[in-house]
matplotlib code that plots the C-alpha trace (Angstrom):
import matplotlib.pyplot as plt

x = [79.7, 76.9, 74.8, 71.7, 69.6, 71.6, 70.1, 66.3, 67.0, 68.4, 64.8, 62.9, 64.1, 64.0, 60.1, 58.7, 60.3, 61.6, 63.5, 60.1, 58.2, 61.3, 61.5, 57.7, 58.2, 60.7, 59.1, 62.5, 63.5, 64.1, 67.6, 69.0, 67.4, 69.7, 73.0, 72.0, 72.3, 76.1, 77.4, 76.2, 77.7, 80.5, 81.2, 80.6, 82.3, 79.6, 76.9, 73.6, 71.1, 71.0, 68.1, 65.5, 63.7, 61.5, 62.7, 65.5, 66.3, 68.5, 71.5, 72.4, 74.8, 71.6, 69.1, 71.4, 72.1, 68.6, 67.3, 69.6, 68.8, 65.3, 65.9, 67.8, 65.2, 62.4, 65.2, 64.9, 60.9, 60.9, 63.4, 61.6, 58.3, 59.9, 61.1, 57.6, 56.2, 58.4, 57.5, 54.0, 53.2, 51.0, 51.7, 53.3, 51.6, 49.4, 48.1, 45.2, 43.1, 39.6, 37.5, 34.3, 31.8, 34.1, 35.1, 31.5, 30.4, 33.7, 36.3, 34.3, 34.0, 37.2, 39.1, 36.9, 37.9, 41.4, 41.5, 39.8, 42.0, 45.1, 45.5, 49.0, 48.6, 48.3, 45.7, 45.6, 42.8, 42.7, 39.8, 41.1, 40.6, 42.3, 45.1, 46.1, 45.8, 48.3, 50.7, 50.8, 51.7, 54.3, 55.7, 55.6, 53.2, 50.2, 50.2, 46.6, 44.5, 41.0, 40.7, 37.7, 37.5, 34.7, 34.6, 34.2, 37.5, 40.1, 42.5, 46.7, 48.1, 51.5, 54.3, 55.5, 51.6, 50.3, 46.3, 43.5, 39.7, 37.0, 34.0, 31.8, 29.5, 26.2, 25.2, 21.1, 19.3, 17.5, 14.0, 12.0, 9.0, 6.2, 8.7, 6.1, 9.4, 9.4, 6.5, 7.8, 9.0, 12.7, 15.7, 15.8, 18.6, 20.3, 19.3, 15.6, 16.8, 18.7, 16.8, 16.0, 17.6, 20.4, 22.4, 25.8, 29.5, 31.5, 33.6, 37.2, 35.7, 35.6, 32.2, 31.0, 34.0, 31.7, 28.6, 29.4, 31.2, 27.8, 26.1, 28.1, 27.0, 25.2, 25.6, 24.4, 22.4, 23.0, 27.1, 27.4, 29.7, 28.3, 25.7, 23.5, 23.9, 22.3, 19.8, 18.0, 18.0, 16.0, 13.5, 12.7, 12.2, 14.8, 16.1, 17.6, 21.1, 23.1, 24.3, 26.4, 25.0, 28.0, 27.0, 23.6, 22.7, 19.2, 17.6, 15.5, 11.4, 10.4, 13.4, 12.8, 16.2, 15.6, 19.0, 20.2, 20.7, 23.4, 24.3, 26.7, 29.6, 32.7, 35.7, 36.6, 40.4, 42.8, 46.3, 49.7, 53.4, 54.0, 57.6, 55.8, 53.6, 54.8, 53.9, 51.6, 49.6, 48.9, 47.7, 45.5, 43.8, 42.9, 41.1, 39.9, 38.6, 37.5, 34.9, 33.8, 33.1, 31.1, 28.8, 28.5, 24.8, 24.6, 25.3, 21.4, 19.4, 17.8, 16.1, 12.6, 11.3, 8.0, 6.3, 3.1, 1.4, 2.2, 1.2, -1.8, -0.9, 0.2, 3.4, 6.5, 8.6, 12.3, 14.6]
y = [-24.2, -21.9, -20.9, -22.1, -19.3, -17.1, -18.7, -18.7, -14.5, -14.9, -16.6, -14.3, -11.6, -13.1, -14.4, -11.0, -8.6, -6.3, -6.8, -5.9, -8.9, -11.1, -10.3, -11.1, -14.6, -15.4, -13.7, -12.0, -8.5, -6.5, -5.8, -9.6, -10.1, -7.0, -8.5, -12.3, -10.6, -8.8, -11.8, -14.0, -12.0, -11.8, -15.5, -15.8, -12.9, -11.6, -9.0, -10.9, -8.1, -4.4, -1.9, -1.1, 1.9, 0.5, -2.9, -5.1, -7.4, -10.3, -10.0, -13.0, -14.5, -14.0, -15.7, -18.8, -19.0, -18.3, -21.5, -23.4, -22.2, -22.8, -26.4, -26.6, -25.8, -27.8, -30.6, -29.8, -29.2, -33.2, -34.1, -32.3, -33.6, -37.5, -36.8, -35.5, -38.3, -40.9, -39.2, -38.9, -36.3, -33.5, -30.1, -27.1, -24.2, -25.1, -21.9, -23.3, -21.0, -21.2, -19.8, -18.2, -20.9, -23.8, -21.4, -21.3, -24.6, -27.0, -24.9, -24.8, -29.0, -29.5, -26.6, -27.9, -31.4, -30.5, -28.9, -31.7, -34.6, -32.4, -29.6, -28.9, -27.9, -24.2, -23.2, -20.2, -19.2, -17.3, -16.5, -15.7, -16.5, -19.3, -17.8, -15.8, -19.4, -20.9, -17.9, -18.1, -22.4, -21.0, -19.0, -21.0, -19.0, -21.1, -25.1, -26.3, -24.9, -25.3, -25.0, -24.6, -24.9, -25.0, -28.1, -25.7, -23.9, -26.4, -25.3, -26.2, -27.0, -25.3, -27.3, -28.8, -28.7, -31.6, -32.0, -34.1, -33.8, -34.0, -33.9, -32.0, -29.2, -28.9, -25.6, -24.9, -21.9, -19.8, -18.6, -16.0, -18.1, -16.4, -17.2, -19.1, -21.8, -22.5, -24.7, -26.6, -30.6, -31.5, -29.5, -26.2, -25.0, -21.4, -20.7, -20.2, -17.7, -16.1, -12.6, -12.6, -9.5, -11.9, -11.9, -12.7, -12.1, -9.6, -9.4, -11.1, -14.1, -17.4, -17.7, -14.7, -15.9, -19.3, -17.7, -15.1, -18.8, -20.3, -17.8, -15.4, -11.3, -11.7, -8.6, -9.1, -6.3, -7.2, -7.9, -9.1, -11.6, -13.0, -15.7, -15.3, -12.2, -12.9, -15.1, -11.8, -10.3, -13.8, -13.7, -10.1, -10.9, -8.7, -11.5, -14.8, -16.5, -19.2, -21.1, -23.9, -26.3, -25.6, -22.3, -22.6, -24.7, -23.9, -21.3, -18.3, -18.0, -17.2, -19.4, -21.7, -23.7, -25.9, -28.1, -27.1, -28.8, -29.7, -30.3, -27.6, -28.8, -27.2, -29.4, -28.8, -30.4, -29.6, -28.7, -28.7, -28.4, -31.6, -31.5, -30.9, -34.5, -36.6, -34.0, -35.6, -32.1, -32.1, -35.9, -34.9, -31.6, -33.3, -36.0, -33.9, -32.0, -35.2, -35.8, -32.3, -33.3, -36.0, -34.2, -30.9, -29.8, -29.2, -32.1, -33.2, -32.3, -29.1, -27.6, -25.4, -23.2, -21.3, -18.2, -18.8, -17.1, -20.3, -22.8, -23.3, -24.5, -27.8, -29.5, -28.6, -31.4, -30.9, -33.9]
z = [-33.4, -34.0, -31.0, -30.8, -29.8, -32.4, -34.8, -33.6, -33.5, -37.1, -38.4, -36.6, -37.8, -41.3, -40.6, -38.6, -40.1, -37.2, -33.9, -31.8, -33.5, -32.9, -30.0, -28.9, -30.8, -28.7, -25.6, -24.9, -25.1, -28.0, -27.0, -26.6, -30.2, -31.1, -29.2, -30.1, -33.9, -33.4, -31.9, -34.7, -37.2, -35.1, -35.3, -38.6, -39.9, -42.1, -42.3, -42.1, -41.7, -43.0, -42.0, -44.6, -43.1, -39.7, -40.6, -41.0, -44.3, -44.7, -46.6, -49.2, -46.8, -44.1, -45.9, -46.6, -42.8, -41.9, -44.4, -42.8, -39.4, -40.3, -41.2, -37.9, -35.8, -37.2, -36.6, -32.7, -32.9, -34.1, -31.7, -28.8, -30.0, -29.8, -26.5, -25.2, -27.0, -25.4, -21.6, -22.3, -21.0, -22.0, -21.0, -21.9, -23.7, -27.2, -29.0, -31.1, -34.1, -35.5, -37.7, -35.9, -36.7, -35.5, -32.1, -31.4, -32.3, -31.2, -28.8, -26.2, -25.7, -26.7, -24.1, -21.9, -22.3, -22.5, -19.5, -17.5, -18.9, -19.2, -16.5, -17.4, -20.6, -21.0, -23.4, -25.6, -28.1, -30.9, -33.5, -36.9, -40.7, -43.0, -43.9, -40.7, -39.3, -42.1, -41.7, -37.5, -38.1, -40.0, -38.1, -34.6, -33.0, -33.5, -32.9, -33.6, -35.8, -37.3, -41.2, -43.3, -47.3, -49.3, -51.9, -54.9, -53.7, -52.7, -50.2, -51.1, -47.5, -47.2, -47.3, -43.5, -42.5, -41.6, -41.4, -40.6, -42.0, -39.2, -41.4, -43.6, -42.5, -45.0, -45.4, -46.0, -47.4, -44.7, -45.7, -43.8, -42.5, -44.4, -48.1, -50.9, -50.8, -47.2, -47.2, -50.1, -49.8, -50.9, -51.5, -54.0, -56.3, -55.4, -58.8, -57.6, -55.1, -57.1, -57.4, -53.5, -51.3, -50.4, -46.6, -46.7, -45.4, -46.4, -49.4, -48.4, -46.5, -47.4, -47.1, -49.7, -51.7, -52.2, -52.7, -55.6, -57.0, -56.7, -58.0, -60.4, -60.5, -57.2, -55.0, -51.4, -50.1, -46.2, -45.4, -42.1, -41.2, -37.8, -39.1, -35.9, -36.8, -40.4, -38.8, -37.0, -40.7, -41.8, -39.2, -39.5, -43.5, -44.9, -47.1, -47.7, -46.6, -46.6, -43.4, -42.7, -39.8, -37.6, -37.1, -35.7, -32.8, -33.2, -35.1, -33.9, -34.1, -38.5, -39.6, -41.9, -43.0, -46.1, -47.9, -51.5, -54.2, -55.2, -51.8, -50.5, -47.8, -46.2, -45.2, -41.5, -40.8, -37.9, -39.1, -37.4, -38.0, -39.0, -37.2, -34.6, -35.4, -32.3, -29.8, -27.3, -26.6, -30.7, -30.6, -27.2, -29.1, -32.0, -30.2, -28.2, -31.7, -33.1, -29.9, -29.9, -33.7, -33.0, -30.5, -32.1, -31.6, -35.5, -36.8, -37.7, -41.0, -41.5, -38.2, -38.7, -35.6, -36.7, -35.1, -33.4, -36.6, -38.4, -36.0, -37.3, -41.0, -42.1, -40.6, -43.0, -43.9, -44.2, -46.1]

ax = plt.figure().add_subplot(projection="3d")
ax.plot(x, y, z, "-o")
ax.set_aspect("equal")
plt.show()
């Protein structure tokens, strides 16, 4: 019979690439990744990896062993998470991701919570994009993590991810205090903004990825991707940008925040390994994602704070 750990080496290798990275995966030294190798290919007769310069490649015969190994050891993930499941107990390390916004706005109720209701669960956190998220579920070295998808651009969950949509987060146009459109009543198309000296994230981001779909042959002047960060820029009257609600809890003195239309929403969902489903640490972190959810301090319409120069006009209403 094929040994167990053997087979974990052989997947690493196939998934990271090189004994090192293995090696950290498994959180056991380089060399036993190297000898767990031999004496696999030892019992099976075969070459199953050959170097390719820094790294190591699969041969045929090592990729068919590796799929299988793979299939293998989600086959233990379910039976371990059934086990955990049927103890009830919650504990053990979870590594959870998030997107910035949602690491501001959410992490910090729901690590809190966790740790109150669960102190034997050992929490790690890690800020990273979509698809570093996706890629670390993947791999095993991420359990929980918080996705975001614009509704113009549809995100494919990978296969063996399992997810669960907490909400929508509206995003509103930010307006420099003293703009001839802050004053106005009822929401405004992007269209009338269109020739403003626009704010936004940097090229490769979800969020300017949306924007230049919204608005085709726009070329942001400021690229920042910190949106309190693009918020200063607002106040100060260097242009106009585009912020979703869970990123602000409030907004600084010459914002003025007024809603789109059409209405402009991200998707927020929690994914998982879905072999990993009947874990009771997953089940506790996504409730514990679902109340942080419900109380998140952005969650209300449109929020206007005005300098003391505007105090005196009339009161602006926001819809």
């Amino acid at each position: 019979m094929l040994d167990f750990s053997r087979l974990q080496a052989l997947r690493a290798v196939q998934t990271f690439g090189t004994v090192t990275a293995a090696a950290g995966a498994l959180h056991i030294t380089p060399s036993a990744v190297s000898q767990h190798l031999a004496k696999l290919e030892r019992e099976t007769r075969t070459t199953l990896v050959e170097k390719d310069g820094r790294r190591l490649r699969l041969t045929e015969a090592g990729r068919v062993l590796a799929e299988h190994a793979g299939r293998v050891l989600a086959a233990v993930e379910e039976a371990e998470a059934a086990l955990a499941a049927h103890q009830e107990t919650v504990s053990g390390r979870l590594s959870v991701s998030s997107f910035p916004t949602a690491c501001r706005g959410l992490l910090p109720h729901t690590l809190r919570r966790l740790s109150a209701e669960h102190p034997d669960l050992e929490l790690t956190l890690l800020e990273t994009d979509r698809d570093a998220s996706f890629d670390g579920i993947l791999r095993g070295i991420i359990d929980v993590a918080l996705i975001d998808e614009w509704l113009e651009i549809p995100v494919t969950f990978p296969p063996g991810v399992a997810n669960v949509e907490l909400g929508l987060d509206v995003g509103d146009l930010m307006l420099p205090a003293g703009h001839h459109l802050a004053f106005g009543e009822g929401p405004i198309t992007l269209e009338e903004v269109r020739e403003e000296r626009w704010i936004g994230s940097q090229p490769g981001t979800v969020c300017h990825e949306w924007l230049l779909r919204m608005l085709p042959g726009l070329q942001p002047s400021i690229l920042v991707n910190e949106f309190e960060t693009q918020l200063t820029f607002v106040a100060e009257g260097l242009g106009v940008a585009f912020v979703p609600r869970l990123a602000r809890a409030s907004l600084p003195a010459g914002v003025v925040a007024r809603p789109v239309t059409p209405e402009a929403a991200r998707r927020v969902s929690v994914a998982w390994r879905a072999a990993a489903s009947g874990r009771p640490a997953i089940g506790a972190t996504v409730a514990a994602l679902q109340d942080a959810w419900r109380h998140r301090p952005s969650s209300s319409a449109p929020m206007t704070q005005l300098p003391e120069w505007v105090s005196g006009r009339d009161v602006i209403h926001v819809v």
